[in-house]
N, C-alpha and C positions, 0 to 999 in steps of 0.2 A: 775456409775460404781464403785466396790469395788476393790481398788487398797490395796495388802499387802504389803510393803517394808521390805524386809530382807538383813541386812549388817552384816559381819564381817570378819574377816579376812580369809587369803589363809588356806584353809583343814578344815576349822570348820564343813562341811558337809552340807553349805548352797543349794548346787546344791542339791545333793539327796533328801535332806528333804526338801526343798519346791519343788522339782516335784512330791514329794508324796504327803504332804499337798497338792497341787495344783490337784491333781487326786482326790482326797477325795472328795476337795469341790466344782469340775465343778470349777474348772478356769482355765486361761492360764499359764502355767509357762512360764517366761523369765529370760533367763541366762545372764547377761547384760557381765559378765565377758567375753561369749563365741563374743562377738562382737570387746572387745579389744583385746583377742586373735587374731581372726582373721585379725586385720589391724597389731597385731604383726608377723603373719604369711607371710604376705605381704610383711612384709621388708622385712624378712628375705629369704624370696624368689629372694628377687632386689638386697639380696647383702647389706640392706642399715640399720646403724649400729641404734639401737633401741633405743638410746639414743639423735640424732643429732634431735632437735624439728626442723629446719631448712630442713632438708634433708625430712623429714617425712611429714611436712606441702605442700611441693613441691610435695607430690603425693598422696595425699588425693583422688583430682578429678580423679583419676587412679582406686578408688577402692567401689567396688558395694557391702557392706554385707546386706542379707536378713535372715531372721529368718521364717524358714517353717516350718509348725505342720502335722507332716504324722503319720496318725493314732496315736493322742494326743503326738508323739514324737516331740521335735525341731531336726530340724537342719539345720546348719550351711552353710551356702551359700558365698562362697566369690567368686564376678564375675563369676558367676556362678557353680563353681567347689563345692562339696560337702567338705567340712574342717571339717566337724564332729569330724573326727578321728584325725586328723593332729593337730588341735588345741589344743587336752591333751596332746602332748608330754611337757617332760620336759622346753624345750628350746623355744616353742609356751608360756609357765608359765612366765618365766622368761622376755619375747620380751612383756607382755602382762603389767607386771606389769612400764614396761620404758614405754613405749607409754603411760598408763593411766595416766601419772603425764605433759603429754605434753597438756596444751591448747587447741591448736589445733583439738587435737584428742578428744579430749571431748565436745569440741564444733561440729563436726562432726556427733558423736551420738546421742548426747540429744534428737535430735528432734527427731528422733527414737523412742526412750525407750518410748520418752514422748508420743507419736505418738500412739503408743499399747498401753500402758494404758489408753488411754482417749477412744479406742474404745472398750476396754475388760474389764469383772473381773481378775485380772489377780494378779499371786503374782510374785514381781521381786526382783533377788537378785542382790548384788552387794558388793563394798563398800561404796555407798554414794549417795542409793535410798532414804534414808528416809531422810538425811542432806542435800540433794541438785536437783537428779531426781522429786522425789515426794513429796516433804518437806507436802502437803494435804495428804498423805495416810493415812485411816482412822486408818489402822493396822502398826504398824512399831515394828520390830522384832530384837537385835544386838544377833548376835547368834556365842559363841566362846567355847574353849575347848583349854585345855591347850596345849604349842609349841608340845610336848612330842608325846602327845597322836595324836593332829593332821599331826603330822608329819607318826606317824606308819599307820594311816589311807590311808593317800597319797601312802605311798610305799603299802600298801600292795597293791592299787590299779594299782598301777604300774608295778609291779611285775604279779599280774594278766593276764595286756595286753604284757609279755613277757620282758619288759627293763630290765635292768641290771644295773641299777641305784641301789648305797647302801642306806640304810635308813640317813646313819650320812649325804651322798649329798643331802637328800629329805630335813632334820631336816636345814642343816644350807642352803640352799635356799630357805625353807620356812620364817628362821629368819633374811635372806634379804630381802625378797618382806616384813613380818612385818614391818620391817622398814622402807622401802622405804614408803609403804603404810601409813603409821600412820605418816612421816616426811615430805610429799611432800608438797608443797606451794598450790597446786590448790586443793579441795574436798579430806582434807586427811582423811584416815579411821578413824572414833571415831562416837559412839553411838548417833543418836539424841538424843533433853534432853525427847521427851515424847516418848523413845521406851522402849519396855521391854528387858531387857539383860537376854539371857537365853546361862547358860553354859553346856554343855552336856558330859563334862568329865566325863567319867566311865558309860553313858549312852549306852545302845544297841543302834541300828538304829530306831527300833519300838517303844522305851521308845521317845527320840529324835522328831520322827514325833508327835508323841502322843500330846507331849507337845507342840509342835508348835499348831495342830490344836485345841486343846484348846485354846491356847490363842488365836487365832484371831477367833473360836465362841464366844471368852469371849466378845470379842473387836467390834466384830460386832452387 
């Protein structure tokens, strides 16, 4: 199987462009991120604070996330209930990135992610496919864009599905989860050493894909 790994941080545009690359070249997209959303949608469902690795640990075996491909779409299955939607809200972003720095919870997954890739070609995003899910992926991609820019990208996308969220709330929640992400003790965000770092600042969306799916024909 030819496994992609694509990491970088919150709003770099990793979702979109590799479900495009991923349409291009016949493979599967997986949104790894859309799995710790959903155990952070979980808490926040229970009431139960998104921080407490204790409280959170305690109800793991409470919680069924499955990844379904309907008509080459994913989505999101939490105990059965369809999360697709529920898990882009702002406050699903925010519950997603405290859970992913919990143990636990990434113990939890892994076998998962791992799971798909060993039975697909598939390209997976994340923050910490290619440094830790897939350290073998033949292809490993760190794909970032500056705080500014990926922040306007997030709001507009936001804006789009109706919230009323300001971009300066998008900009400095996004430059919390940076941090959280790139400072956590367990799998923090940072480039493996043999991936290609592509910055897509001032790039269109079609420039963006372009260049992704080049490099992993380069790569393969």
């Amino acid at each position: 199987m030819i496994n992609v790994a694509i990491d970088g941080p919150a709003g770099a545009g990793k979702s979109t462009i590799a479900r495009a690359a991923a349409k291009e070249l016949g493979f599967i997209y997986v949104d790894t991120g859309a799995l710790y959303r959903a155990v952070g949608v979980y808490c926040l469902r229970k009431g139960i604070v998104t921080t407490d690795a204790d409280a959170i640990g305690s109800v793991l075996n409470e919680i069924n996330v499955e990844l379904k491909f309907i008509d080459g779409v994913q989505h999101v299955y939490l105990n059965g209930d369809d999360v697709s939607t529920e898990i882009r809200l702002p406050e699903a972003s925010m519950a997603a990135s405290n859970v992913s720095a919990i143990p636990s919870v990434r113990a939890f997954l892994f076998d998962l992610q791992r799971d798909i890739a060993a039975k697909n070609n598939c390209i997976m995003d994340g923050r910490d496919i290619g440094t830790v899910v897939l350290p073998n992926a033949q292809v490993k991609i760190f794909l970032t864009a500056d705080p500014e820019e990926r922040a306007m990208r997030r709001f507009k996308e936001l804006e789009e599905k109706g919230s009323t969220v300001t971009y300066q709330e998008v900009l400095d929640d996004l430059k919390v989860r940076d941090y959280n992400d790139s400072h956590r003790k367990i799998a923090p965000l940072k480039p493996a050493d043999d991936s290609v770092v592509i910055n897509t600042t001032g790039n269109t969306l079609e420039e963006s894909i372009n260049m992704i799916v080049e490099t992993i024909k380069e790569k393969m």
